[in-house]
C-alpha positions as CSV (number, residue, x, y, z in Angstrom):
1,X,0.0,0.0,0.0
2,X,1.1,3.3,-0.4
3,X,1.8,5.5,2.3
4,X,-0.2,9.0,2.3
5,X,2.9,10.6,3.5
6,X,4.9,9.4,0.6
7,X,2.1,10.3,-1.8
8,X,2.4,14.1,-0.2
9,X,5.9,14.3,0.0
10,X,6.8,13.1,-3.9
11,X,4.0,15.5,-4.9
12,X,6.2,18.3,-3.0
13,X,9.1,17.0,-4.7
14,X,6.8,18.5,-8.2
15,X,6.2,21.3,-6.3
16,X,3.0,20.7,-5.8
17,X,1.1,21.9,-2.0
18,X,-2.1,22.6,-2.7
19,X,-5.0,20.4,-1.8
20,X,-8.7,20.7,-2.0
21,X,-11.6,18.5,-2.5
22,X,-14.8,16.6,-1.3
23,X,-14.1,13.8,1.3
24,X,-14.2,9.9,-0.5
25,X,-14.0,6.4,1.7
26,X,-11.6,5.4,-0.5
27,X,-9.2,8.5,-0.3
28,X,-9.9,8.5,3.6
29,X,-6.2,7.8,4.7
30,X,-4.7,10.3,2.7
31,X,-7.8,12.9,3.2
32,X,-7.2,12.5,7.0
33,X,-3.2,12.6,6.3
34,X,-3.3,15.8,4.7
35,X,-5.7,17.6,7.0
36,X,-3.5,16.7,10.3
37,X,0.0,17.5,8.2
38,X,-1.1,20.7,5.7
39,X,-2.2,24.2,7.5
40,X,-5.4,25.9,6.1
41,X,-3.5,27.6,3.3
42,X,-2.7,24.3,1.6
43,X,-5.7,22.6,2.4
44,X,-9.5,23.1,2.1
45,X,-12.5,21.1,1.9
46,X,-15.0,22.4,-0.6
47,X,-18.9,22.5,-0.5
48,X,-18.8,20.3,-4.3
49,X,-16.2,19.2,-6.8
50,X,-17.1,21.9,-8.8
51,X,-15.7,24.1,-5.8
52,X,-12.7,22.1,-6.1
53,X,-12.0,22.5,-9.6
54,X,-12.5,26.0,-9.4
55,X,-10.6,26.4,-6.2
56,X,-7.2,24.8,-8.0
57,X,-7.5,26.9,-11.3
58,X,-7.3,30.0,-9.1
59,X,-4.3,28.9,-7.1
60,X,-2.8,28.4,-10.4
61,X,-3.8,31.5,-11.8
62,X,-2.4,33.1,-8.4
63,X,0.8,31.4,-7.5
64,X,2.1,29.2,-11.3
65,X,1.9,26.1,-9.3
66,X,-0.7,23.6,-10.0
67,X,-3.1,22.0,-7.4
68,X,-4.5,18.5,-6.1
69,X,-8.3,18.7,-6.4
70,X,-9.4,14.8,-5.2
71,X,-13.0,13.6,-5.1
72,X,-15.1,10.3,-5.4
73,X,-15.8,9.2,-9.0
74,X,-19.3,10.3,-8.3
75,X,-18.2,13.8,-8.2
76,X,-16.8,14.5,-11.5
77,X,-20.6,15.0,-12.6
78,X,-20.1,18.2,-10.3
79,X,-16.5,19.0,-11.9
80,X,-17.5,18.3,-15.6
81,X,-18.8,22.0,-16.3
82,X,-15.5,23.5,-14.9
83,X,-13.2,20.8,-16.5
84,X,-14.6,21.7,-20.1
85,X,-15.6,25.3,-19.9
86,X,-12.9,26.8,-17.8
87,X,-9.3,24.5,-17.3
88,X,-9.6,22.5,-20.8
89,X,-6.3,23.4,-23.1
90,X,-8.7,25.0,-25.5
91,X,-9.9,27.6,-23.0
92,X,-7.9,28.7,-19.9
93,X,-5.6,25.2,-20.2
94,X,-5.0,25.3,-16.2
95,X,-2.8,22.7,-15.3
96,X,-4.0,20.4,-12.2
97,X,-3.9,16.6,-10.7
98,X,-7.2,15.1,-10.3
99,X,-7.1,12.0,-7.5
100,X,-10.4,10.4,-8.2
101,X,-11.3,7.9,-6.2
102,X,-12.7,4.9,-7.9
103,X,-15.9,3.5,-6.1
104,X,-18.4,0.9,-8.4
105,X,-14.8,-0.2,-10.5
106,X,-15.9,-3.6,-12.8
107,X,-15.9,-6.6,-10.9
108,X,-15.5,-4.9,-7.4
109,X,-18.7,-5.6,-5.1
110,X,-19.8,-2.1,-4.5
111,X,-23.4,-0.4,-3.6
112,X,-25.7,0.0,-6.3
113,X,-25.3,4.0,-6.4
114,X,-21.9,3.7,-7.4
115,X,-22.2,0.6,-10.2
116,X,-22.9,2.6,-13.2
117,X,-20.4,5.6,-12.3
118,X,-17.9,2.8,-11.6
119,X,-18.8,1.5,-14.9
120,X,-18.3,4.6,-16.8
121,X,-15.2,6.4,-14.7
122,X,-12.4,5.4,-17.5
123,X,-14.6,6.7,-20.4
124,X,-15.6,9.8,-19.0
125,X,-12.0,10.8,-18.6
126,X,-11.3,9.7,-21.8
127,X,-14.1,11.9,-24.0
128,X,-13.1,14.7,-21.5
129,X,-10.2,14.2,-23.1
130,X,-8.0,14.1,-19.6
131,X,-4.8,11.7,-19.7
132,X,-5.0,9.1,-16.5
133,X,-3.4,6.3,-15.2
134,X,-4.6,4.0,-12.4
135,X,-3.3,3.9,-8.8
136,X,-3.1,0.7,-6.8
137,X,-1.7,-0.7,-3.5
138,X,0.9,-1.8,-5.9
139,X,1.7,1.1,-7.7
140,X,5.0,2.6,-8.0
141,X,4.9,6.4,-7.1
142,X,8.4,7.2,-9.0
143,X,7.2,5.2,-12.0
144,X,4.0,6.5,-12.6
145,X,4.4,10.5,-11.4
146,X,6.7,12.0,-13.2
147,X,5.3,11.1,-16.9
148,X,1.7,12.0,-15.6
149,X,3.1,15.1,-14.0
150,X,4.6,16.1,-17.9
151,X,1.9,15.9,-19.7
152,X,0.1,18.1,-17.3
153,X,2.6,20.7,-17.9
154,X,3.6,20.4,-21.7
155,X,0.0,20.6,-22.2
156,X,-0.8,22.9,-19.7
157,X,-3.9,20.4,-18.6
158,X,-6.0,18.6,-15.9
159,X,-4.2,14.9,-15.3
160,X,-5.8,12.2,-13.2
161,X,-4.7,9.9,-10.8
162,X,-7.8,6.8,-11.0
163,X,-7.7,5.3,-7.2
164,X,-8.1,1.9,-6.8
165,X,-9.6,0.3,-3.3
166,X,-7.1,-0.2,-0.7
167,X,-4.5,1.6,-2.3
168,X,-3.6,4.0,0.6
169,X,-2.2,2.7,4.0
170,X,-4.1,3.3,6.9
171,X,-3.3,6.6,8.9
172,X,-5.1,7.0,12.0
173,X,-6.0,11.0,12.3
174,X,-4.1,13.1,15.1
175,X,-6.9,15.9,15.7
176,X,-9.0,15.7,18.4
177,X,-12.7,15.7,18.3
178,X,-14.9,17.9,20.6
179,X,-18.3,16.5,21.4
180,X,-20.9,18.5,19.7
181,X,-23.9,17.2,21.5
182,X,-24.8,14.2,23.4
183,X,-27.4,13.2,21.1
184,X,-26.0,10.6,18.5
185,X,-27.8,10.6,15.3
186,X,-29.7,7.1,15.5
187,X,-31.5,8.4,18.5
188,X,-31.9,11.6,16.8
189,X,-33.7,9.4,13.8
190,X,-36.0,7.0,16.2
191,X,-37.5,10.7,18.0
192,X,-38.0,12.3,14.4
193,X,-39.9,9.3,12.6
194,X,-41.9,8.4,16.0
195,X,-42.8,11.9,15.6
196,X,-44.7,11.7,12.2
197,X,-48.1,10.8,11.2
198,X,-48.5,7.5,8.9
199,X,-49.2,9.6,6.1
200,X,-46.1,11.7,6.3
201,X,-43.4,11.4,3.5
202,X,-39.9,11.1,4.6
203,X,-36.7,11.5,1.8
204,X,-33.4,11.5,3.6
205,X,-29.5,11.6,2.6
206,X,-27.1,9.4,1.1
207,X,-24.7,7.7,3.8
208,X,-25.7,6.5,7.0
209,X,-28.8,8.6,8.0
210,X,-30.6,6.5,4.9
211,X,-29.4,3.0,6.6
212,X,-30.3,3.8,10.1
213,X,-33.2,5.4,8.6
214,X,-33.6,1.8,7.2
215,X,-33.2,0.0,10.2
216,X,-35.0,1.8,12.7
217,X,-38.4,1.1,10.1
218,X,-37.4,-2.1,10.2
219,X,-36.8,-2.9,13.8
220,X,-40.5,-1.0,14.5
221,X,-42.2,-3.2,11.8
222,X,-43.1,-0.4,10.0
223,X,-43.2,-0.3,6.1
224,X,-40.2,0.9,4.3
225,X,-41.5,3.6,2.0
226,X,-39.1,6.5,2.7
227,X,-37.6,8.0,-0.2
228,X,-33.6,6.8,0.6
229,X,-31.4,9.2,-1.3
230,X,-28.6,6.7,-1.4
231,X,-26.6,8.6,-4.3
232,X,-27.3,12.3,-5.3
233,X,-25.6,13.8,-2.7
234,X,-26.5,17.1,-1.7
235,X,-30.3,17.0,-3.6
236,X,-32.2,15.6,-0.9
237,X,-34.1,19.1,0.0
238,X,-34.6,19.5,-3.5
239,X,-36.2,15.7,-4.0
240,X,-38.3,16.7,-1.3
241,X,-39.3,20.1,-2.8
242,X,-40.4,18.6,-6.0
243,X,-42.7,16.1,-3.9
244,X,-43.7,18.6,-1.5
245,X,-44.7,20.9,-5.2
246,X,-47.3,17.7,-6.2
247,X,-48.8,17.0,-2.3
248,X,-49.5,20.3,-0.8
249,X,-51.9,18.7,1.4
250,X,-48.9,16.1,2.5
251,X,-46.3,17.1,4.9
252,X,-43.2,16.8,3.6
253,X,-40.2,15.8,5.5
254,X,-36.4,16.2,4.1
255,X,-34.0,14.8,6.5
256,X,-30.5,16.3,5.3
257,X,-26.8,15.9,6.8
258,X,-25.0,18.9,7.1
259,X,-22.0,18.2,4.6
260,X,-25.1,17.7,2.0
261,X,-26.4,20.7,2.6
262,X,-23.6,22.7,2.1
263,X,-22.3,20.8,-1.4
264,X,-25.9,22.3,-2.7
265,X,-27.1,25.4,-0.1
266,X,-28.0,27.0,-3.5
267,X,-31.2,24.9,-3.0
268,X,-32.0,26.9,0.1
269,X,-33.3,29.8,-1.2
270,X,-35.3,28.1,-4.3
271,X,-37.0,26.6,-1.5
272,X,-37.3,30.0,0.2
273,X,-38.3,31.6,-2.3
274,X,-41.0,29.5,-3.4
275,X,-42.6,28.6,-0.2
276,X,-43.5,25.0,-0.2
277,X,-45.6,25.0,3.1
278,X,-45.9,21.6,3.8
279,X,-41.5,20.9,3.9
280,X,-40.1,20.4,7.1
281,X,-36.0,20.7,6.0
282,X,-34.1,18.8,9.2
283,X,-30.5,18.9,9.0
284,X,-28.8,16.2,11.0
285,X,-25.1,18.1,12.2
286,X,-22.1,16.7,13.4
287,X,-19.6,19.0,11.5
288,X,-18.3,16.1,9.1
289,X,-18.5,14.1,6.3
290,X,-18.8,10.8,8.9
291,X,-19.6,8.6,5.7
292,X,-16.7,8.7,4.1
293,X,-14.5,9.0,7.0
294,X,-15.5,11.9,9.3
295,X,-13.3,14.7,7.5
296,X,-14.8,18.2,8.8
297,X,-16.9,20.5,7.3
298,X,-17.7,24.6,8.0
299,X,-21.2,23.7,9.1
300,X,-19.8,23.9,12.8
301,X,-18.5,28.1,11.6
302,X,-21.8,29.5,9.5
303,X,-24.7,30.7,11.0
304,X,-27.5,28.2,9.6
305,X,-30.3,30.3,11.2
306,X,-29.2,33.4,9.4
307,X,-28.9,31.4,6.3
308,X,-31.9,29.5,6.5
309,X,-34.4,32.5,7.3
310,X,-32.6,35.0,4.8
311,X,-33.1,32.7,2.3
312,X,-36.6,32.5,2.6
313,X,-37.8,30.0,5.3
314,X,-40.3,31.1,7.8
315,X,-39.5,29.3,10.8
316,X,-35.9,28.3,12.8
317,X,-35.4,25.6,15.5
318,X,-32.6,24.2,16.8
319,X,-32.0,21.2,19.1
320,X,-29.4,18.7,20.8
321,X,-30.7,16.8,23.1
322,X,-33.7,14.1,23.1
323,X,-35.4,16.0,24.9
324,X,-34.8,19.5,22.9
325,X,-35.4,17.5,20.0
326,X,-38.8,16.0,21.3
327,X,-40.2,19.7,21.9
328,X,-38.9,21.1,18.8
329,X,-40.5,18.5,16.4
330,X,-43.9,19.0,18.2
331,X,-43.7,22.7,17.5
332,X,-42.4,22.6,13.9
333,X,-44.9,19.9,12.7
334,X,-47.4,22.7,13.7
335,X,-46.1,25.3,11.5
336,X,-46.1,26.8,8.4
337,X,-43.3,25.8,6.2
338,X,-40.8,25.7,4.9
339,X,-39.3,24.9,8.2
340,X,-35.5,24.4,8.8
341,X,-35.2,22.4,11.7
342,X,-31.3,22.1,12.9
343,X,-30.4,19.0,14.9
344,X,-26.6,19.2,16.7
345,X,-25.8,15.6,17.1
346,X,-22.6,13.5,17.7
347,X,-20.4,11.8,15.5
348,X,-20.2,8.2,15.4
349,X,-22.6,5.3,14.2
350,X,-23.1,1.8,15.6
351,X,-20.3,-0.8,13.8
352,X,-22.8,-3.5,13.1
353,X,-24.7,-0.6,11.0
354,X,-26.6,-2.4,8.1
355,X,-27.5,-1.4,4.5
356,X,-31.1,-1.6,2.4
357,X,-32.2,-4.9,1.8
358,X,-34.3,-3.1,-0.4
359,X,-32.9,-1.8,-4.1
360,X,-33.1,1.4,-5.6
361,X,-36.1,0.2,-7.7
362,X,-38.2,-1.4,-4.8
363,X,-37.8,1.7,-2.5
364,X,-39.2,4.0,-5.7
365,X,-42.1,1.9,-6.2
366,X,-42.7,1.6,-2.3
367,X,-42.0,5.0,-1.6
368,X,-44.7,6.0,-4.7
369,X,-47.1,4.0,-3.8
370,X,-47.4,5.1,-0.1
371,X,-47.3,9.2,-1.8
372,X,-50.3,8.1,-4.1
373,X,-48.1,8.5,-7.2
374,X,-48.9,4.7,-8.8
């Protein structure tokens, strides 16, 4: 395996310090590496890949030296609109690494959200028309850099760096985490959906809010027809907008994580500004992307109140404990919406944590059927 350390350090070697990007499972190690080793001015976490993109053209533009952005192959949907409008040799021709991690790869057991992107990672690359090689445990950093590295600066271009499972060597983080609040999100979930009426409809996030989601219907007998946003990340308030649009005399209920909220807070005001009454917008934070490996995000330094009622929400509430919670879900369910309801909870998930037994397809129909859709 390779060493995150030695990744950094032969990058240096290329005089190349810059890192930003969007948290992946499989780049965990080295995300974790480079947040305990790199100060603030080498290294930030974006809201999107797009951010990232964006981010490493302008250190380029300010200091001549390329930049790392890294993401999950499920990103460069986010990145492809910067890649070919603004750092492709035939506009600005911005020179950058890409470290795209490679979840769904071919004949790799994976989730079903990632199969097809898996599927397709290569080939996008390719009719992007960005020169890649692939990096495994067995990969030889001094064979495959420097060529890579040259191309991206004869042609003044985006290379990639295709990321294998279980090519990084574990690093076990330095920082310390605060609590944030007692409450740990499971028992945050159980209080929320014991809180609804039968005929409320639930859409919640990709990564573990969706599986405990999951279990806690399961382990109470109750039917699984909550909308599970298991890829998408960052459009769950949105998904639940477009329902809440159809069944204005439903109540709506988005249950949101706070590093999904901020790849898309674009989608705050939209649902501001066009007043779904019926949403209830709960946003589960612990300050991190805990799916892919607990890297932080800024949710823990913005003012989420401010945001959510500038943009156009008519109600606030904050809790963080089970009983806070308890009190605040019987007042906003009585509301007017949209409602942002912010829930501090800690990080951390139980290790026997299961996945749908459900698909993709079965949860749509299930989830239709019990709006009145089919």
């Amino acid at each position: 395996m390779i060493e995150a350390k030695h990744f950094c350090d032969t990058l240096a070697q290329h005089k190349i310090e810059f890192y930003c990007g969007v948290p992946d499972s499989l780049l965990k190690n080295l995300c974790a590496y480079i947040d305990d080793n790199l100060p603030s001015q080498q290294h930030v976490i974006t809201a999107n890949e797009g951010n990232a993109i964006a981010l490493a053209a302008g250190h380029y533009l300010g200091s001549g030296a390329p930049a790392v952005a890294y993401m999950q192959n499920s990103g460069l949907g986010n990145a492809i609109n910067p890649l070919t409008s603004l750092t492709d040799p035939q506009v600005y021709s911005i020179p950058m690494l890409l470290v795209v991690g490679w979840r769904g790869e071919p004949d790799v057991k994976d989730e079903p959200q990632h199969v097809k992107q898996g599927q397709i990672t290569a080939q996008q690359l390719e009719l992007l028309d960005i020169p890649y090689v692939i990096l495994d445990a067995d990969s030889s950093l001094e064979s495959i850099l420097p060529s890579l590295l040259q191309k991206m600066l004869d042609g003044s271009r985006p290379v990639a760096l295709l990321v294998k499972k279980n090519t990084f060597a574990k690093y076990q983080t330095q920082m310390a985490t605060d609590p944030i609040a007692p409450l740990g999100r499971e028992q945050a979930l159980s209080i929320i959906l014991a809180s609804l009426d039968k005929s409320d409809i639930v859409v919640s996030t990709t990564g573990k809010t969706s599986r405990e989601v999951f279990e806690i219907r399961q382990s109470r007998q109750q039917p699984a027809n909550d909308f599970l946003t298991v890829g998408g990340m960052g459009h769950t308030s949105s998904i639940a907008m477009g329902v809440a649009l159809t069944k204005p005399q439903r109540r709506v209920i988005a249950i949101d994580g706070d590093g999904s909220m901020l790849m898309h807070m674009g989608a705050l005001p939209i649902i501001g500004c066009h007043g779904p009454t019926n949403l209830v917008h709960i946003v589960l934070n612990n300050q991190s992307h805990e799916s892919v490996g607990g890297q932080p995000t800024v949710a823990g330094e913005i003012d989420i109140q401010q945001i959510a009622l500038a943009s156009g929400y008519q109600h606030y509430d904050c809790a963080a404990t089970e009983a806070g919670l308890s009190k605040c879900m019987n007042e906003v369910l009585s509301q007017t919406g949209p409602i942002l309801l912010e829930v501090k909870i800690a990080i951390g998930s139980r290790a026997d944590l299961g996945r749908p037994t459900s698909t993709p397809i079965e949860n749509k129909l299930a989830f239709m059927q019990h709006v009145g859709s089919r």
